[in-house]
C-alpha positions as a Markdown table, in Angstrom:
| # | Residue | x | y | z |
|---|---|---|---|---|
| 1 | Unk | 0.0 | 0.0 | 0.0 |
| 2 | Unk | 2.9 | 2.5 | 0.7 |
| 3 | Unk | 4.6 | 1.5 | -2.5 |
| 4 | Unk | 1.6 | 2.5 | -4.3 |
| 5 | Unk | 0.9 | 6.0 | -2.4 |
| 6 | Unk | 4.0 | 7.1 | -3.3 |
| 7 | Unk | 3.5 | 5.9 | -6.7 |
| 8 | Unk | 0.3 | 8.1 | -6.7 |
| 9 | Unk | 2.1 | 11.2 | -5.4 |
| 10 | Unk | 4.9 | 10.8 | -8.7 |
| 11 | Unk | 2.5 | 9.8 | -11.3 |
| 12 | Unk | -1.2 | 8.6 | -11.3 |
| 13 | Unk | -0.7 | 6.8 | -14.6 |
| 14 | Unk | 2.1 | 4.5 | -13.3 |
| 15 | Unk | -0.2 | 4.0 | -10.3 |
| 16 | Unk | -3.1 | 2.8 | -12.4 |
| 17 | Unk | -0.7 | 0.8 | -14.4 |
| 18 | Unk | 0.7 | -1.0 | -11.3 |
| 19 | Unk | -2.4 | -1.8 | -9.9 |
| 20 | Unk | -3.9 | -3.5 | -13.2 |
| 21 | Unk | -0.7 | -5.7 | -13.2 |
| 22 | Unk | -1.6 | -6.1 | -9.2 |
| 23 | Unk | -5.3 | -6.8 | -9.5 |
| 24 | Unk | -6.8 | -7.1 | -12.6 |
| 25 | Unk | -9.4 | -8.4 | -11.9 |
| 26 | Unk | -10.8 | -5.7 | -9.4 |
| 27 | Unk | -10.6 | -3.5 | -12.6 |
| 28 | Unk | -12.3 | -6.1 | -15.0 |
| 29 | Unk | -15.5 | -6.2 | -12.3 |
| 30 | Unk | -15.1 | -2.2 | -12.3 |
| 31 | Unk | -15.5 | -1.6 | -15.7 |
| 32 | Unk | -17.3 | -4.6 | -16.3 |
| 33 | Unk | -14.6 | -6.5 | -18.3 |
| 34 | Unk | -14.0 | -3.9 | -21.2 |
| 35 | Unk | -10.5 | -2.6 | -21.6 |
| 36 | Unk | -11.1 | 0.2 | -23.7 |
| 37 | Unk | -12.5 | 2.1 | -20.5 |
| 38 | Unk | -9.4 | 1.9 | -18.5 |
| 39 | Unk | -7.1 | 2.9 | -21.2 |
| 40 | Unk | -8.6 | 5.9 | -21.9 |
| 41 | Unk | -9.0 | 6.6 | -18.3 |
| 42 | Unk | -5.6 | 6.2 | -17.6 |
| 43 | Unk | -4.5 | 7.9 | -20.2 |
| 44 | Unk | -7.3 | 10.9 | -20.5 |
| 45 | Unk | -8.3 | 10.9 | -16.6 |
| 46 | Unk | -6.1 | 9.2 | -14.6 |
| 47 | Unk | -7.0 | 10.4 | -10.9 |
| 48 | Unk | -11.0 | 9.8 | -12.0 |
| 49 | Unk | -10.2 | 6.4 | -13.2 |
| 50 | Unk | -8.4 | 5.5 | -9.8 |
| 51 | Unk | -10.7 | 6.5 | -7.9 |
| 52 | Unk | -13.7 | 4.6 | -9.7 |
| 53 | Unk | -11.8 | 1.7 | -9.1 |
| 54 | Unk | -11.2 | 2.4 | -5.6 |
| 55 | Unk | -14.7 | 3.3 | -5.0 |
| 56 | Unk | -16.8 | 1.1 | -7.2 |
| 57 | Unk | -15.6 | -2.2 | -7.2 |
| 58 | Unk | -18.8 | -4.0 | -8.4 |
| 59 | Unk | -19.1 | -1.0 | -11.5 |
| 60 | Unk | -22.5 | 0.2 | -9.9 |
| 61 | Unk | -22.1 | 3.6 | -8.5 |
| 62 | Unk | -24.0 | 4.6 | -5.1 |
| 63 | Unk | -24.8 | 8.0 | -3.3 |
| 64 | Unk | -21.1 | 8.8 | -1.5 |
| 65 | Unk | -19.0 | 7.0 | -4.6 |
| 66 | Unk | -20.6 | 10.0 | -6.8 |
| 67 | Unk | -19.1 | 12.1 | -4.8 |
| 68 | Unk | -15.6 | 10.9 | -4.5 |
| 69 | Unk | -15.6 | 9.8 | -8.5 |
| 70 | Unk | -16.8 | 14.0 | -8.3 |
| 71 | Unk | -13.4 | 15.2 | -6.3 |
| 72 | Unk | -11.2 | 12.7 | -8.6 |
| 73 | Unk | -12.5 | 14.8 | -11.5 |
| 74 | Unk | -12.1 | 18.0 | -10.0 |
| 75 | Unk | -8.4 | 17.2 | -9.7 |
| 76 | Unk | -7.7 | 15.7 | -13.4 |
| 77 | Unk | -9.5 | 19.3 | -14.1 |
| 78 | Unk | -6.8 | 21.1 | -12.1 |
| 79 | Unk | -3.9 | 19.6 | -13.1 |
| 80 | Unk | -5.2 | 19.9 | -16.9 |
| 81 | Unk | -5.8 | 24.0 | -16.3 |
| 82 | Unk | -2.4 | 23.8 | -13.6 |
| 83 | Unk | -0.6 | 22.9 | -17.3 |
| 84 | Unk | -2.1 | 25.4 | -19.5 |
| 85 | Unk | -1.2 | 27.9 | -16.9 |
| 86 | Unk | 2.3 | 27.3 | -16.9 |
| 87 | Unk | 2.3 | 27.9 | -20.4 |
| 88 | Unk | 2.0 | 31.1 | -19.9 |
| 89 | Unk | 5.3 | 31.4 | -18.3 |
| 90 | Unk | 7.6 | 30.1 | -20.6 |
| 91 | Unk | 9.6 | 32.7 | -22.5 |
| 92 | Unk | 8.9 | 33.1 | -26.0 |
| 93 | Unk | 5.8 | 30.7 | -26.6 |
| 94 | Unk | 2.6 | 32.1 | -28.2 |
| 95 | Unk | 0.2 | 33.7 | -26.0 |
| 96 | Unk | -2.8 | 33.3 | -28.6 |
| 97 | Unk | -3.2 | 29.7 | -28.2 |
């Protein structure tokens, strides 16, 4: 459990991709055995698709998980607009984009 914490801190993606190769079949029952899902997720929406997994084992969604699947999004939100914003600071690149 600690290895994987600290995995999170560094890098969500490598965090989802060592817990497939841990328990894959927590994520199979989670996204009801597609694979599609979870690549995107951990490419597109990594903290979200961690945190489904965490909170929805069974792939059916109930009153708290919402709201925790919620926060996860919130955060894939903030470090997408956290990278546009340091955009800004690098010398020389276009501010019209």
């Amino acid at each position: 459990m600690c290895l994987f914490i600290i995995l999170m801190l560094f890098s969500a993606r490598l965090a989802g991709l060592f817990w497939w190769a841990v328990n894959p079949d927590r994520w199979e029952r989670a996204f009801n055995d597609s694979i599609v899902w979870p690549i995107l997720g951990i490419i597109f929406l990594p903290f979200t698709t961690l945190m489904w997994v965490a909170v929805v084992p069974t792939g059916n969604p109930s009153g708290l998980d919402l709201v925790w699947v919620g926060f996860a999004v919130l955060i894939d939100i903030m470090n997408y607009a956290g990278g546009a914003a340091k955009r800004q600071a690098v010398p020389g690149y276009p501010s019209g984009y």
